[in-house]
ZAKOLPA-855444 format. One line per 3 residues: for each residue x, y, z of C-alpha. Coordinates in steps of 0.2 Angstrom, whole numbers, m for minus. Example, Ala and Ser with C-alpha at 12.3 -4.5 7.8 and 13.67 -1.06 7.14 Angstrom:
% ZAKOLPA-855444
62,m22,39; 68,m5,36
% end
This chain:
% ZAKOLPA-855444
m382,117,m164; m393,119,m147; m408,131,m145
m410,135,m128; m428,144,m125; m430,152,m109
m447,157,m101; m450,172,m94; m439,190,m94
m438,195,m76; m422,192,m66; m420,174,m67
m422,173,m86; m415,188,m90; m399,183,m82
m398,165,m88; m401,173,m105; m387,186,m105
m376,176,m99; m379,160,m112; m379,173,m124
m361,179,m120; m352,161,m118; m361,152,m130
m355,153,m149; m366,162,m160; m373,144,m168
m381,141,m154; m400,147,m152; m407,158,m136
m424,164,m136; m434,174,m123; m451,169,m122
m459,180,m111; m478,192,m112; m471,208,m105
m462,219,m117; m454,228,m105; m439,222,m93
m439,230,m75; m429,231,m61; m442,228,m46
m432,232,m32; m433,251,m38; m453,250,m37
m454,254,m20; m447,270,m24; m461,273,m39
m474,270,m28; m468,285,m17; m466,295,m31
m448,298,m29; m445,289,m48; m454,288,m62
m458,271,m69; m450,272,m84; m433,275,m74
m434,258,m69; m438,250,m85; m433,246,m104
m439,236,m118; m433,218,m123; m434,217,m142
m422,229,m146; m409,226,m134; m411,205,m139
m410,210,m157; m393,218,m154; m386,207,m144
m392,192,m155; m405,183,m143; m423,178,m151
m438,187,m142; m456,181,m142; m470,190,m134
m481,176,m129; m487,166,m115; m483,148,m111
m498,141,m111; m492,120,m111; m475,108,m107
m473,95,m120; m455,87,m113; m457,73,m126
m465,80,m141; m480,73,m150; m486,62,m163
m482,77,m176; m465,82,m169; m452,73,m160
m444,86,m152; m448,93,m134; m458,110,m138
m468,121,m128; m485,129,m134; m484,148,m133
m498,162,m136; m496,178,m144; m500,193,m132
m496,207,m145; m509,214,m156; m505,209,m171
m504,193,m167; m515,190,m151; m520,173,m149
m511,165,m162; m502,147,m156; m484,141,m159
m475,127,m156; m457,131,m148; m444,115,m148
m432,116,m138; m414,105,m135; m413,115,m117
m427,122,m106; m426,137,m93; m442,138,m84
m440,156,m76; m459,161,m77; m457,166,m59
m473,166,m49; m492,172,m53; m496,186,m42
m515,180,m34; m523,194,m30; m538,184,m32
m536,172,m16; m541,184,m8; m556,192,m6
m558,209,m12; m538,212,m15; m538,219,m33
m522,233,m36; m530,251,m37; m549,248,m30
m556,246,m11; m541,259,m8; m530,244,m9
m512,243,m20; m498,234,m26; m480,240,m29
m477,222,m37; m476,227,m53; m470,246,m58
m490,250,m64; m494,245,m48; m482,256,m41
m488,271,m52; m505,266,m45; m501,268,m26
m490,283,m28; m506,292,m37; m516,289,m22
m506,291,m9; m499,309,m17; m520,313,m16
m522,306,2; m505,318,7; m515,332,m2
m531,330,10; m518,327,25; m511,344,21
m531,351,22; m532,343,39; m537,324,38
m533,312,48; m526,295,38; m527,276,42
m512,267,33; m512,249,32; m496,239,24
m489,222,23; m496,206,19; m512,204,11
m515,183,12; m511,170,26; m496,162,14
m490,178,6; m471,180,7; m460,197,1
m463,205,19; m447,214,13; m455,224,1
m468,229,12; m457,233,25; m446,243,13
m463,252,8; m470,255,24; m452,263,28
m452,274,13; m471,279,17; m469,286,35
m452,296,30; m462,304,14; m476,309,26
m464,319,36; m457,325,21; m474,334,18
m474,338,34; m491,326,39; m485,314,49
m495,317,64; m509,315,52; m507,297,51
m509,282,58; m501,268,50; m499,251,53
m489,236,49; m500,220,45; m492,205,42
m495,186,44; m476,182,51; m475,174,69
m462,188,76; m458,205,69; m442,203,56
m446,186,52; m448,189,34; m451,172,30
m435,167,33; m435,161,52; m430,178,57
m409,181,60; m399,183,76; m386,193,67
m372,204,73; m374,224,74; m361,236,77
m354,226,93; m367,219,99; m378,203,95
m397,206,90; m412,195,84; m419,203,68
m434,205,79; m428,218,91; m421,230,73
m437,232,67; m449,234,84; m433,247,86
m436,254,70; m454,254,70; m457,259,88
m445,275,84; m455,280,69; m471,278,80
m476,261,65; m489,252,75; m491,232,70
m502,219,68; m495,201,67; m499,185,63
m512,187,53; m521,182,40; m531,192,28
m545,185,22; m557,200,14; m555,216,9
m570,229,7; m568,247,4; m556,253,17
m562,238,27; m550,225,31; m554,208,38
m540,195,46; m538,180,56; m526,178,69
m519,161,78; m528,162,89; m544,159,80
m550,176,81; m557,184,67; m554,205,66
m557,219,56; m549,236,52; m551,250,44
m540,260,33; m540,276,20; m525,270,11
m517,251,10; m504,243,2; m504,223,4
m491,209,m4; m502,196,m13; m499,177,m10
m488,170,m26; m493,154,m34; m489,144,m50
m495,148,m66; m506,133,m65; m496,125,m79
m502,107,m88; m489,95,m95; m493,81,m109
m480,67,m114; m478,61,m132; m498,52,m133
m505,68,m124; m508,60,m107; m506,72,m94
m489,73,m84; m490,89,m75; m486,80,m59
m468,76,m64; m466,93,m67; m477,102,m56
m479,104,m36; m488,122,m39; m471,127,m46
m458,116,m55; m452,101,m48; m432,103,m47
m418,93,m37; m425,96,m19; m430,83,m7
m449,84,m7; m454,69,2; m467,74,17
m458,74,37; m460,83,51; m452,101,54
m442,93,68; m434,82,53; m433,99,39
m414,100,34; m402,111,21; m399,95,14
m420,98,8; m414,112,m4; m410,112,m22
m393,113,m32; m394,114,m49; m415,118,m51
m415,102,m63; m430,93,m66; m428,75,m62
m441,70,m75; m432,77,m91; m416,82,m86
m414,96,m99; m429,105,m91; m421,118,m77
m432,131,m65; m423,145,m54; m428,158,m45
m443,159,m39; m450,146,m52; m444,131,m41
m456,120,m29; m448,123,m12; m448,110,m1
m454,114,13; m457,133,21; m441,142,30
m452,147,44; m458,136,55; m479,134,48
m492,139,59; m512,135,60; m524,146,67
m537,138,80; m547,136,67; m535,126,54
m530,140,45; m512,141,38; m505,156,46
m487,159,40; m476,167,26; m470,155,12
m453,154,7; m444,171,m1; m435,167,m16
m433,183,m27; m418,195,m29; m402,188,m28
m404,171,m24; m417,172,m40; m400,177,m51
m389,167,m41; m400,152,m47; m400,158,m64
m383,158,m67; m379,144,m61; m394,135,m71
m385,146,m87; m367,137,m83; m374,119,m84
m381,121,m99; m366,129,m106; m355,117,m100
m367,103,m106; m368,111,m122; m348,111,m122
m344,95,m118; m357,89,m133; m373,86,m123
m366,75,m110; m375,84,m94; m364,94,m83
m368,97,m66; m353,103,m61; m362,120,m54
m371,121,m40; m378,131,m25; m391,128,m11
m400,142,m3; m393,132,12; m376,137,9
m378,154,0; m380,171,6; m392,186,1
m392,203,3; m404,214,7; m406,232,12
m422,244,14; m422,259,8; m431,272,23
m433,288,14; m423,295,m2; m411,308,m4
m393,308,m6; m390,318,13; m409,314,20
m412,296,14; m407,281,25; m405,264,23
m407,246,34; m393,233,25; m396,213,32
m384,200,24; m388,183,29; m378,166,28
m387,156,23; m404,161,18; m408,144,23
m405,144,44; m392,127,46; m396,121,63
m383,108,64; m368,119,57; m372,135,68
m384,126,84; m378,142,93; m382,155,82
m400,150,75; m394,141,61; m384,157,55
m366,162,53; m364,179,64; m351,192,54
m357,184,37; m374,188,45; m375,206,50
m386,222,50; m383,242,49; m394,258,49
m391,273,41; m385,285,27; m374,273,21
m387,262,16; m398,272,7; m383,278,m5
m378,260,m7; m399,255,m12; m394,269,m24
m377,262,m31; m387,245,m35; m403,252,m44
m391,260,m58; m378,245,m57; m392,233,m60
m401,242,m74; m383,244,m82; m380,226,m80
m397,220,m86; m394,230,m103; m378,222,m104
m367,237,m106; m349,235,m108; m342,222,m96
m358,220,m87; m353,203,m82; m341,210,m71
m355,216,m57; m360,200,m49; m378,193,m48
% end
C-alpha cells in the first residue's frame, strides 16, 4: 500500500488529488493536507468583487466531499520537510499544525511514500509598504474574502458617485515583481463596465498601474497573435481596449508604499512618483512559504529543496537572457533531490522570468514574475498525479512517462468585461506556448499564430460563464467530471 499526501487544496492539489483518487485502488492512501476549509474557484472572484456573485457561489467545503469520495483531509499547515525521516521515524514525513479550533496548534508528523507539494505561493502583501487588503482604500480579489472586501467598498464609492463625487481608481500591480496582471486586467474591465451600469462613469477616473514593459505583457513576453484576419501584438488589443473605454495607464512601474489613497512607485527610469486614489485594487508580489527542510540528523537541507519555491526538474543554472531557452522549463515537477517529492502549479522554482527583466536607474527590479496559475497549474497537476500512479503501478519503480513543458503547452485565458448573458463581454487569448520558442517560431515571437489567437465580444463572456459552472462541477467531482479537461 502507498500513501500519497498532497499539500495544499487549491487547483493544483485538488486536481492531482481527484484524480489519484479515481485511478488508484482503494488500498492505497490520499490525504489533503491543506488550512483552508473551503475549496474555491478563483477565476470567479473577479466577478465577487463587483458584486455580480456572492462568494459562496464560488466556493464549497473539502471535508465532506473527501469523506465521500474516500480522500483523508487534514486542516493544518506545513510547517517542515523531512525527506529522509528522523532518528525516531524512518519514513519521509512532513510536520503539519492544526489550524481548526479544536485542535489549533497541535503538531503531527505525516509520512508519506509519495509527496505533492501544491502549497501554491504566499500572497505578500507585506513587501510592500502599506499594502494590506481592506485599509488605505486598498483591495485584493486574490482570495474570495478579499473579493467581498473590494465589492463592499466599491458598491459605497458607486453610492457617493451617484451623489455627485468625482472618483480616482487605481488597479493593477501592486509590487515591482508582482505577476497575475490577468486578474487585474480582468478587474479593471469588469470595474469600468459596472460604473456605466450605474450610470457614473463620467464620475471616474481610473487607471491601470502595472510594472510590465508594454501593455498586454502579462508577464508572459507579450504575444503577436492572430485576430479575425489580421495580425496583432497583444499590446495594440488592450491600448484598443482601453483607450475605447477611456482606461488610462501607468506602466512600468514599481509600487513601493502605499498610504491612505496615496500611492508611491518607481518607474525605469529612476523616477520616483506618487498618485492618488479614492479606490484601488493592487496584485500582491507571490513568494514561497519560506519553508525549512531537515535530512535524517536534523541538518538543514532546504536548499535542495528550496529556490523560494521548490526545486523541480528545470534548468536553474545562472546565463544570460540572450542564452534563456524552452529547454530551461520543467517536465514532470520532480524534485531532483528525493525523487518522490513532486511540486506543480505555481509551487515550482521557475528558472528564469518569461519576460525579459528590467532594472530601474536606481537597480530596482522592475518587471512581472512568471505566471503560472490556472490551467497550466492543473495541466501540471495532472501530469504530476499520472507519474505517480504509474509508479505506484508498476511497484515503485519511477515512471516518468508524463510530461509537459510550459514551453510546449498552451493556456487559455479569457477576460470577462462586464456580466450579463446579452450585455456582458468577453476578451479570449489562447497562447502556444506559454513559454515564447524563439528558435521554433523566430518569425512570430516565439509563438505559433492560429494556436495563438484573440477575440472580443459576447461570445466570450458566455464562454467565462460556461467554465465557472464546468469547473466547480468538475472540482466536486460530479459524475464523469474527468471528462472536462484541466
Amino acid at each position: 500500500m502507498s500513501k500519497i499526501v498532497v499539500l495544499g487544496a487549491g487547483i493544483s492539489g485538488h486536481v492531482a488529488a481527484a484524480h489519484l483518487r479515481r485511478k488508484l485502488p482503494k488500498e492505497h492512501e490520499v490525504i489533503v493536507v491543506s488550512p483552508n476549509s473551503n475549496y474555491q474557484w478563483v477565476p470567479s472572484n473577479i466577478w465577487v468583487g463587483i458584486g455580480r456573485m456572492k462568494s459562496k457561489e464560488i466556493y464549497f467545503p473539502l471535508a465532506p466531499l473527501y469523506k465521500k469520495k474516500g480522500i483523508g483531509f487534514k486542516q493544518a499547515k506545513v510547517v517542515t520537510f523531512h525527506p529522509e525521516g528522523d532518528k525516531d521515524i524512518a519514513k519521509p514525513y512532513v510536520m503539519v499544525e492544526y489550524v481548526t479550533e479544536e485542535r489549533k496548534g497541535e503538531k503531527e508528523k505525516v509520512t508519506y511514500d509519495y509527496l505533492i507539494n501544491a502549497t501554491g505561493p504566499k500572497l505578500n502583501f507585506e513587501a510592500t509598504e502599506g499594502l494590506i487588503p481592506g485599509t488605505n482604500k486598498t483591495y485584493s480579489v486574490c482570495t474570495y474574502h478579499h473579493a467581498d472586501e473590494a465589492w463592499k467598498a466599491l458598491s459605497e464609492l458607486i453610492q457617493q458617485m451617484k451623489q455627485g463625487k468625482k472618483a480616482k481608481i487605481m488597479i493593477g500591480t501592486g509590487h515591482a515583481k508582482s505577476t497575475c496582471q490577468g486578474a487585474a486586467f480582468e478587474y479593471i474591465l469588469n470595474v469600468e463596465q459596472e460604473l456605466r451600469e450605474h450610470k457614473v462613469r463620467e464620475n471616474a477616473e481610473i487607471t491601470w498601474i502595472a510594472n510590465e514593459h508594454e501593455l498586454g505583457d502579462f508577464g508572459i513576453d507579450g504575444m503577436l497573435m492572430s485576430y479575425g484576419n489580421m495580425t496583432m501584438k497583444s499590446k495594440e488589443m488592450v491600448e484598443m481596449i482601453f483607450e475605447d473605454r477611456g482606461i488610462k495607464w501607468i506602466i512600468e512601474a514599481g509600487v513601493n508604499k502605499i498610504e491612505d489613497g496615496k500611492l508611491h512607485y518607481e518607474t525605469l527610469d529612476g523616477e520616483f512618483k506618487t498618485e492618488t486614489y479614492d479606490f484601488a485594487m493592487l496584485i500582491p508580489a507571490f513568494s514561497g512559504h519560506g519553508f525549512k527542510a531537515y535530512n535524517k540528523e536534523g541538518v538543514d537541507i532546504t536548499d535542495k529543496l528550496f529556490k523560494g519555491f521548490m526545486i523541480v526538474d528545470a534548468d536553474y543554472t545562472p546565463k544570460p537572457y540572450e542564452e534563456w531557452s524552452v529547454q530551461d522549463w520543467p517536465e514532470t515537477y520532480q524534485n531532483p533531490s528525493y525523487p518522490n517529492i513532486f511540486a506543480p502549479g505555481i509551487a515550482f522554482a521557475p528558472p528564469h522570468p518569461i519576460s525579459k527583466p528590467r532594472t530601474s536607474k536606481n537597480g530596482t527590479p522592475i518587471s512581472p514574475s512568471p505566471p503560472r496559475t490556472g490551467m497550466p497549474s492543473g495541466i501540471t497537476a495532472k501530469i504530476v498525479a499520472d507519474n505517480i500512479i504509474d509508479t505506484i503501478k508498476k511497484g515503485g519503480d519511477i515512471s516518468l512517462h508524463h510530461k509537459g513543458s510550459m514551453g510546449n503547452m498552451g493556456a487559455a485565458c479569457i477576460a470577462s468585461a462586464g456580466y450579463g448573458l446579452t450585455t456582458g463581454s468577453g476578451m479570449s487569448i489562447t497562447t502556444f506556448p506559454i513559454v515564447p520558442d524563439y528558435h521554433k517560431y523566430p518569425d512570430t515571437q516565439g509563438r505559433k499564430l492560429g494556436k495563438t489567437f484573440g477575440s472580443i465580444g459576447l461570445a466570450g463572456h458566455w464562454l467565462k460563464l460556461a467554465l465557472h459552472y464546468a469547473f466547480l462541477y468538475k472540482a466536486k467531482m460530479k459524475p464523469f467530471w474527468w471528462l472536462i479537461p484541466e
